[in-house]
N, C-alpha and C positions, 0 to 999 in steps of 0.2 A: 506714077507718083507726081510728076511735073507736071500733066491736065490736072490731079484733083488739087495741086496746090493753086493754079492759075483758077479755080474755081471758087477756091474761098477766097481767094480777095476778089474776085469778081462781083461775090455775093455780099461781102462787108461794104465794098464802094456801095453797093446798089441801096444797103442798109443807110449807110452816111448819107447817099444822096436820099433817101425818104426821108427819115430826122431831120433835113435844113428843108426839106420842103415847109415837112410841117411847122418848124418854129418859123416860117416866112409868116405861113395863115393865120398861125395863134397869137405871135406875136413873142412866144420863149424862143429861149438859146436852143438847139442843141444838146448841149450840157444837160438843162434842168428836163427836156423830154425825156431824155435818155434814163436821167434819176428817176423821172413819174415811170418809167415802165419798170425799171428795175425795183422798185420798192414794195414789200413783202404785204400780202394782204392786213388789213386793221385783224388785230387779235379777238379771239371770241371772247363774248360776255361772260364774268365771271361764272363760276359754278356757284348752286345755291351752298350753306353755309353747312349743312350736311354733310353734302358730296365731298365738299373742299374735307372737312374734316377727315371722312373716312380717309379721303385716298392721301393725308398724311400722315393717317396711320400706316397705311400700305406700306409706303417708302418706307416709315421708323421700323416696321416689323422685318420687311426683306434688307435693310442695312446692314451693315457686316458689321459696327460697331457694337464693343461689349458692354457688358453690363455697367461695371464701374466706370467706364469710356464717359457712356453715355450717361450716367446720374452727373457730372462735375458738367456737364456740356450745357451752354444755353439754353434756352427752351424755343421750340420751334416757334415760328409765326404763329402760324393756327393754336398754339397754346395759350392763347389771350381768347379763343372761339369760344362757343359754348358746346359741347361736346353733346353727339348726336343720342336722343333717349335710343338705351338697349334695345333687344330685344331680350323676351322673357326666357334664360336658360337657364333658370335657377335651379338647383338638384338635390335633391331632399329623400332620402331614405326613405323606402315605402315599411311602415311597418303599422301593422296591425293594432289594436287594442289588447292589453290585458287581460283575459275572460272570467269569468267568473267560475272559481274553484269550486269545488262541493270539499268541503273540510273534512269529513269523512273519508274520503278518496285522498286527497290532496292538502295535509293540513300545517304543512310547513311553505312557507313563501321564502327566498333569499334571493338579493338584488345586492347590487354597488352601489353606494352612495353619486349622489352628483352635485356639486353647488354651482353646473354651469348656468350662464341667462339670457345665453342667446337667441334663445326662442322666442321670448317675452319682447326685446327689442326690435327682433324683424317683424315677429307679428304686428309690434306698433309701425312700424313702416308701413304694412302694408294697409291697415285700419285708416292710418291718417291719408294714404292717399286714395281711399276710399271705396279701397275693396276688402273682400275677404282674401285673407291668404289660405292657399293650398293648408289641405287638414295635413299634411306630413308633414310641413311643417311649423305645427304647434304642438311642441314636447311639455307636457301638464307640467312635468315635475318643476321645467326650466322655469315657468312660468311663474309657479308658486316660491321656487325659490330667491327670485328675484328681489323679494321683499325683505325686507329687516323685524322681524317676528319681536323683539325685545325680549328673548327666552331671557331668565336671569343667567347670569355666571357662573361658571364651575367655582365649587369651593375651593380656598387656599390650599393649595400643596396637594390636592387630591388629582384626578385622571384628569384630562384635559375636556374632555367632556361631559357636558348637564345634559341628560336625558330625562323630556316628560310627554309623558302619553295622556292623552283625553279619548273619552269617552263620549260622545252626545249625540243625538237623534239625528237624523241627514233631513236636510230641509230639499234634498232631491226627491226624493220619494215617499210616502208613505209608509211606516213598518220598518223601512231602514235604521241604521247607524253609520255613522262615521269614526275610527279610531284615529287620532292623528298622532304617529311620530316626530318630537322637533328633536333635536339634539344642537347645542350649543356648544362652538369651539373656546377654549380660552382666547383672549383676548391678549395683545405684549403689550408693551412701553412704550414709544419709538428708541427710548435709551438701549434699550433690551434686545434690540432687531440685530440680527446676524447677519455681516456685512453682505453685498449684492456682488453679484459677478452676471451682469446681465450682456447678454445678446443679441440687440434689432435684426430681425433678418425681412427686409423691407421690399414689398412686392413693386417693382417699377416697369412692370410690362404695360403696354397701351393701353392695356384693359381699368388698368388702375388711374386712367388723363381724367376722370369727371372728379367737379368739386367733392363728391363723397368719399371719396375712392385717398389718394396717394395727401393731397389736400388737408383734407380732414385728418390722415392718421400722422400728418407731421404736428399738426394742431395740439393732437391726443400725445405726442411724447412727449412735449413740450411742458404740457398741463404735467405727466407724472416724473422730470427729470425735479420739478419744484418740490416734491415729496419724497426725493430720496437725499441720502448723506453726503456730505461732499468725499468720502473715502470711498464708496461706492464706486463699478466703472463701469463705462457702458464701452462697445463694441458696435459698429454696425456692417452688418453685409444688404446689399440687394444683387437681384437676380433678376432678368429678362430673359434676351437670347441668351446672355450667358452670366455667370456668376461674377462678383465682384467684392471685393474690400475696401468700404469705404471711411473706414475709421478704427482703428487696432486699438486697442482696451484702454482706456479715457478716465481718469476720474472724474465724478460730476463736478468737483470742483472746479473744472475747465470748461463751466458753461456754455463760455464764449465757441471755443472748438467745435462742443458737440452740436449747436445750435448751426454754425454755420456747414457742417456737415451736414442735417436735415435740410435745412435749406437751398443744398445746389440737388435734391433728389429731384430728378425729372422722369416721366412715365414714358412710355415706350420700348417694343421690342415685344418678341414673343414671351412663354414664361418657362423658364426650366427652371421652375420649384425643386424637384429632388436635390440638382446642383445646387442651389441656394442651401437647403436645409444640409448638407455637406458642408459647406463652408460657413456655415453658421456654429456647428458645433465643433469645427474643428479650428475657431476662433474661441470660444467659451472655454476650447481644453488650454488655449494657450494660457490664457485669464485664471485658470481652475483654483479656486480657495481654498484650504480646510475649511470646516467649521463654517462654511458660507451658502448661501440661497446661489445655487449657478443654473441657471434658466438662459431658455432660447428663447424669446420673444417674436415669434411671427406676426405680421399682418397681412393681411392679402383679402381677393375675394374669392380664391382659390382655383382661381382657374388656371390650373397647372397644363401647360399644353407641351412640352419640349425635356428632355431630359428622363430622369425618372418618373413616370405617369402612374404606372399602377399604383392603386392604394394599399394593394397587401404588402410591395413590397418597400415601400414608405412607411406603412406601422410598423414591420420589421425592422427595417434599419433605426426608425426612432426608439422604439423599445428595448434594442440593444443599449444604444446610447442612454436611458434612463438607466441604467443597471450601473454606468458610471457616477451616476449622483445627477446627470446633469438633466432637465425635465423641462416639460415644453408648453408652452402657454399659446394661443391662438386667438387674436382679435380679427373678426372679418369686417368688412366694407363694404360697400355697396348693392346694387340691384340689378337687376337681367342677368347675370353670369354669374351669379354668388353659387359658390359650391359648398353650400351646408351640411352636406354626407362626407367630404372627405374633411372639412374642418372637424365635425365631429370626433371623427376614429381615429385622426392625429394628437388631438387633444387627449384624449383615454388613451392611447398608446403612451402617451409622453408625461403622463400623471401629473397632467398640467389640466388648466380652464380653458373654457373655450366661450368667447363672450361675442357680442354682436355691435358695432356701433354705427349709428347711424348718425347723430348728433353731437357736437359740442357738449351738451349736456352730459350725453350719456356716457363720451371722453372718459367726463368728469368723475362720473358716478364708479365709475370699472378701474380706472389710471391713478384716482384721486381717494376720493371716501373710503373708497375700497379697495386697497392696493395692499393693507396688509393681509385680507381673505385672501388676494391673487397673487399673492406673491411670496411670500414667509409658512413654507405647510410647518402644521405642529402633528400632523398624524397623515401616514400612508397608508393605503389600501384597506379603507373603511368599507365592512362591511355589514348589512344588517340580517340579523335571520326571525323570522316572525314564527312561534307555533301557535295554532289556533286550536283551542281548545269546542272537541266536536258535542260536548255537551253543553256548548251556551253559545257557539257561533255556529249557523248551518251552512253557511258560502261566503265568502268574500273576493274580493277583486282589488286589487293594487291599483292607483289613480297614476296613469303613467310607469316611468322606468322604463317604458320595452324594452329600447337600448341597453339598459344595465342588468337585466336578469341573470340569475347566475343558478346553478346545478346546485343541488344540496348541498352536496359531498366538497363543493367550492368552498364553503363559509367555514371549514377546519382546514383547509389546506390553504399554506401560507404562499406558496408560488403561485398561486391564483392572482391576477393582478385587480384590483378596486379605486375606489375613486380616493384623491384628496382631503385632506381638509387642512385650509390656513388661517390663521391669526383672527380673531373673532368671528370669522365665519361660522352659520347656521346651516341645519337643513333639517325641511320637512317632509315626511311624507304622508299620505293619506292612503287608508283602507277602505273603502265602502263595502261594511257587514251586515249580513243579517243573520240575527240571533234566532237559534231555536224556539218554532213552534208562532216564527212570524209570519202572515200570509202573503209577505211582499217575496217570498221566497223564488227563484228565478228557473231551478233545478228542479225536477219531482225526483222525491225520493226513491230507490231499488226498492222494489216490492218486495227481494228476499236476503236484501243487506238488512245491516244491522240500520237497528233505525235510533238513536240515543234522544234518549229523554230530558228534557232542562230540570236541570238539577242532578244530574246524576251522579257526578262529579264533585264533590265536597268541599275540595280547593278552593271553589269560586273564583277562581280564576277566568278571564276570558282569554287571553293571550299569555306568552312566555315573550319575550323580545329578551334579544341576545344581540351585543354587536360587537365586533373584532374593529381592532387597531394593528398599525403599529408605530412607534415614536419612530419620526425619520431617521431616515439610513438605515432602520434598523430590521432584522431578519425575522425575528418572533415576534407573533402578534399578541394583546392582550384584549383577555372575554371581559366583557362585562355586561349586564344581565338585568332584566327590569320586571316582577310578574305584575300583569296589569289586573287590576280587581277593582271591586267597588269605590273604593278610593278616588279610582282614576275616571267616574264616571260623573256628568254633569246631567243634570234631569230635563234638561231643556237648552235647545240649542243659545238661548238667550244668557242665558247661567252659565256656558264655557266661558274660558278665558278668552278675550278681546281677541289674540293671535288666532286662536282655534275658529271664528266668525271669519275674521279675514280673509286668512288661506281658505276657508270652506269657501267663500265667494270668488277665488282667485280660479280653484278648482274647477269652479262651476264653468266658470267663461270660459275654461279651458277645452271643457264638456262641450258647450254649447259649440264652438269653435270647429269641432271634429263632428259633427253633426247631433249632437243629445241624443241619442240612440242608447246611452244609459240614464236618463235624465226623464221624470217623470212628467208627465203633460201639466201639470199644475207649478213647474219653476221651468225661469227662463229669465229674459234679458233683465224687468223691471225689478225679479228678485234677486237678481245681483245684483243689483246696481243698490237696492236696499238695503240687502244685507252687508255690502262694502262702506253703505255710508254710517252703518249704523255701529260698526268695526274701526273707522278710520281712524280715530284716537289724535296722536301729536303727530303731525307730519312738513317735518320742519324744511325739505327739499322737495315736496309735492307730487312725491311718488304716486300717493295715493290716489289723492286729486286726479292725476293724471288717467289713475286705472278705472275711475268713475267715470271718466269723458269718456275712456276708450268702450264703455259698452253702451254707449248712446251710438258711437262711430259702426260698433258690429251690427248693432241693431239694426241704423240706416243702410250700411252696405248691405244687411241679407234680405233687407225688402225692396231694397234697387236691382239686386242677384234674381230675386221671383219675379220680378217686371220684366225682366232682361230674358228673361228664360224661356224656351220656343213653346208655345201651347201646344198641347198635347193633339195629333190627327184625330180626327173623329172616324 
């Protein structure tokens, strides 16, 4: 032990004496050599502004900080960055077309209503940034329902619903018809609105850091806290890695509170959604009204990664909890990860809306204009049943719905669950028929069925349209009943009412959208876009407008899609 100690100082003298050499020849101390060798290499150049970003996501996602930790907590450096473009994980239900029935075989239709419009707004995302969006995700109905049809009003003191049916030629094809159902909700007061007991439940995982995303949907509450009562209360939770309470039941009258509560939300963390929708409703029970609208409010882009994942068992636990009164609304956000299929089935679990926003605008349009459709129902579990009469109709097909088709034997039975309808809300839907003994017929008829002849049937009747209700909260539904007949028929598509051009043009894009594979060779972009201008009427917020550019924008996207498209090997 005594030679190796006499070895290190043997070796530090010899090190001392090299150091004063050298500051002899250079002209430094000692000291300051000794500082240049010991000082740490210059730092690498920063990373590009992507990289930095991602890998502060990293850290925020493996952080051990909770949910509500971390919404009250400053925002990181890189939260001032511009947040690196997704990739495309968007997820969207694959589901089929509607086929076309043979009325003879198959002459009853019944679906759920739906007045969601979320389709209609992502597809405009994806238009304006100048592509086509995937065909599964453009749900006709969403599409068409999107619009404000101007049905009249339900009469004083009578059902809550105006039901009217048209009749007129399909400008799709030749030899066709188109039947359209609207039906019109009452309308309230704002005097007359039954107080809110409302619940944010606010997605603040990482996924939610770009301006569309956490940004935007504090924007959007903001817009509808100014369209509610000051007795009204709002509640908010968020969820990341873990769940959190960030504001226990508020009257809007405390603006100031709730405002500064949205404002310290910050994104990051992974997402344990099912925990969140757990502490969402079991803040809304704390709040719980008589007599009151008691709704969850979600936003997110639904990208649920942590906690409860599965979807079935998420529409399960929501669909319990609508059974307490309390029902669930879904606004999604953003693009690359938006999960369209699980927004959907939570929404119809929760007998709530499920809408899409992509703009300040549209905030407006959903939070604002429309807040008593999305928020105030005047009827549960709307259902519609259509019979077609096989002596004046030979096939038809339903224009969308897939998602909401229902069994027969559903449209009498009241435990069935259906769609919504609130405070002046509409909905449309559309049939594409063809009547007996037209050549645009799709089916060849059985050689040794029956083959029914037009006119046979006396009635003159084309359809029966039947639809169920029920007044909220309530267990029994009530029929009510339409027979469509000459009346309801308009001799040219020009002669329908203004609404029934519209929506057929609304229709159409929606058609052409999913490939026009029902859509005759002779209509396509320019006749929509005609038949839309020649429909547009008073459009005091520029919806319409809007829908007219949008089929200039599909047009150019699907023949930028043909250029783009690999040619065919020889």
């Amino acid at each position: 032990m005594r030679n190796r100690t006499i070895g290190f100082l043997l070796a530090g003298a010899a090190a001392a004496a090299l150091l004063t050499g050298c500051a002899s020849e250079t002209g430094g101390s000692s000291d300051e050599i000794a500082t240049e060798i010991a000082a740490p290499p210059p730092p690498p150049a920063p990373p590009p502004p992507q990289y930095e970003a991602r890998a502060q996501q990293k850290v925020t996602v493996t952080g051990a900080m909770s949910a509500g930790d971390y919404a009250a907590a400053a925002p990181p450096p890189s939260a001032i960055m511009m947040a690196p473009e997704p990739e495309f994980r968007d997820k969207y239900e694959d589901v089929d077309p509607n086929p076309v029935k043979l009325t003879s075989e198959e002459p009853v239709s019944t679906f759920s209503i739906d007045v969601d419009t979320a389709s209609y707004a992502n597809v405009r995302r994806f238009l304006k940034s100048g592509v086509l969006p995937p065909k599964d995700a453009v749900r006709i109905e969403e599409m068409v329902n999107y619009f404000d049809y101007t049905y009249p009003q339900p009469d004083a003191g009578a059902d809550p619903f105006a039901t009217y049916v048209t009749l007129a030629p399909s400008p799709f094809a030749e030899g066709r018809q188109l039947m359209q159902i609207g039906i019109q909700g009452r309308d309230i007061d704002r005097d007359a609105r039954p107080p809110v007991n409302l619940t944010l439940l606010v997605d603040v995982s990482g996924s939610m850091h770009s301006e569309d995303k956490l940004p935007l949907a504090k924007q959007a509450l903001k817009l509808m806290l100014d369209q509610m009562d000051p007795a009204d209360t709002i509640s908010i939770a968020v969820y990341a890695g873990a769940a959190g309470e960030v504001l226990e039941p508020t009257p809007v009258s405390d603006k100031r509170k709730i405002f500064a509560a949205l404002e310290n939300l910050r994104a990051g963390g992974s997402t344990a959604g099912g925990e969140g929708l757990r502490l969402a409703y079991s803040l809304a029970e704390q709040g719980l009204k008589e007599g009151a609208v008691n709704r969850v409010m979600l936003l997110t882009d639904g990208d649920f990664n942590v906690g409860i994942t599965d979807s079935e068992q998420l529409e399960d636990f929501i669909s319990r909890k609508r059974e307490s009164g309390i029902y669930l609304s879904v606004l999604g956000f953003g693009r690359g990860n938006y999960n369209d299929a699980l927004m959907q089935k939570l929404a119809q679990s929760g007998n709530g809306t499920a809408a899409y926003v992509d703009t300040l605008s549209e905030a407006r349009k959903v939070l604002a204009d429309d807040l008593g459709g999305n928020l105030f129902p005047i009827a549960d579990d709307v259902k519609i049943q259509v019979e077609f009469n096989p002596a004046k109709i030979a096939e038809y097909r339903l224009i969308g719905y897939e998602t909401r088709m229902l069994d027969r034997a559903d449209f009498n039975n009241d435990k069935v669950d259906a769609g919504d309808i609130g405070a002046g809300a509409s909905v449309t839907a559309i049939y594409d028929i063809t009547p007996v003994g037209s050549d645009a017929a799709q089916i060849d008829p059985l050689r040794y069925g029956d083959k029914p002849e037009a006119g046979e049937d006396p009635s003159g009747e084309y359809a029966f349209v039947k639809l169920r209700y029920k007044p909220p909260g309530e267990p029994d539904s009530i029929l009510l009943t339409h027979a469509v007949t000459d009346a309801d028929k308009a001799d040219s598509l020009e002669a329908a009412p203004q609404w029934v051009r519209f929506a057929t043009a609304v229709a159409g894009f929606g058609e052409m959208l999913r490939g026009g594979e029902d859509l005759g060779t002779g209509f396509g972009w320019k006749e929509i876009r005609d038949l839309a201008a020649g429909a547009k009427g008073e459009d005091e917020f520029g919806y319409r407008a809007e829908f007219i550019e949008l089929t200039r924008l599909a047009e150019t996207a699907e023949a930028q899609a043909a250029l783009n498209r690999p040619a065919p090997e020889q």
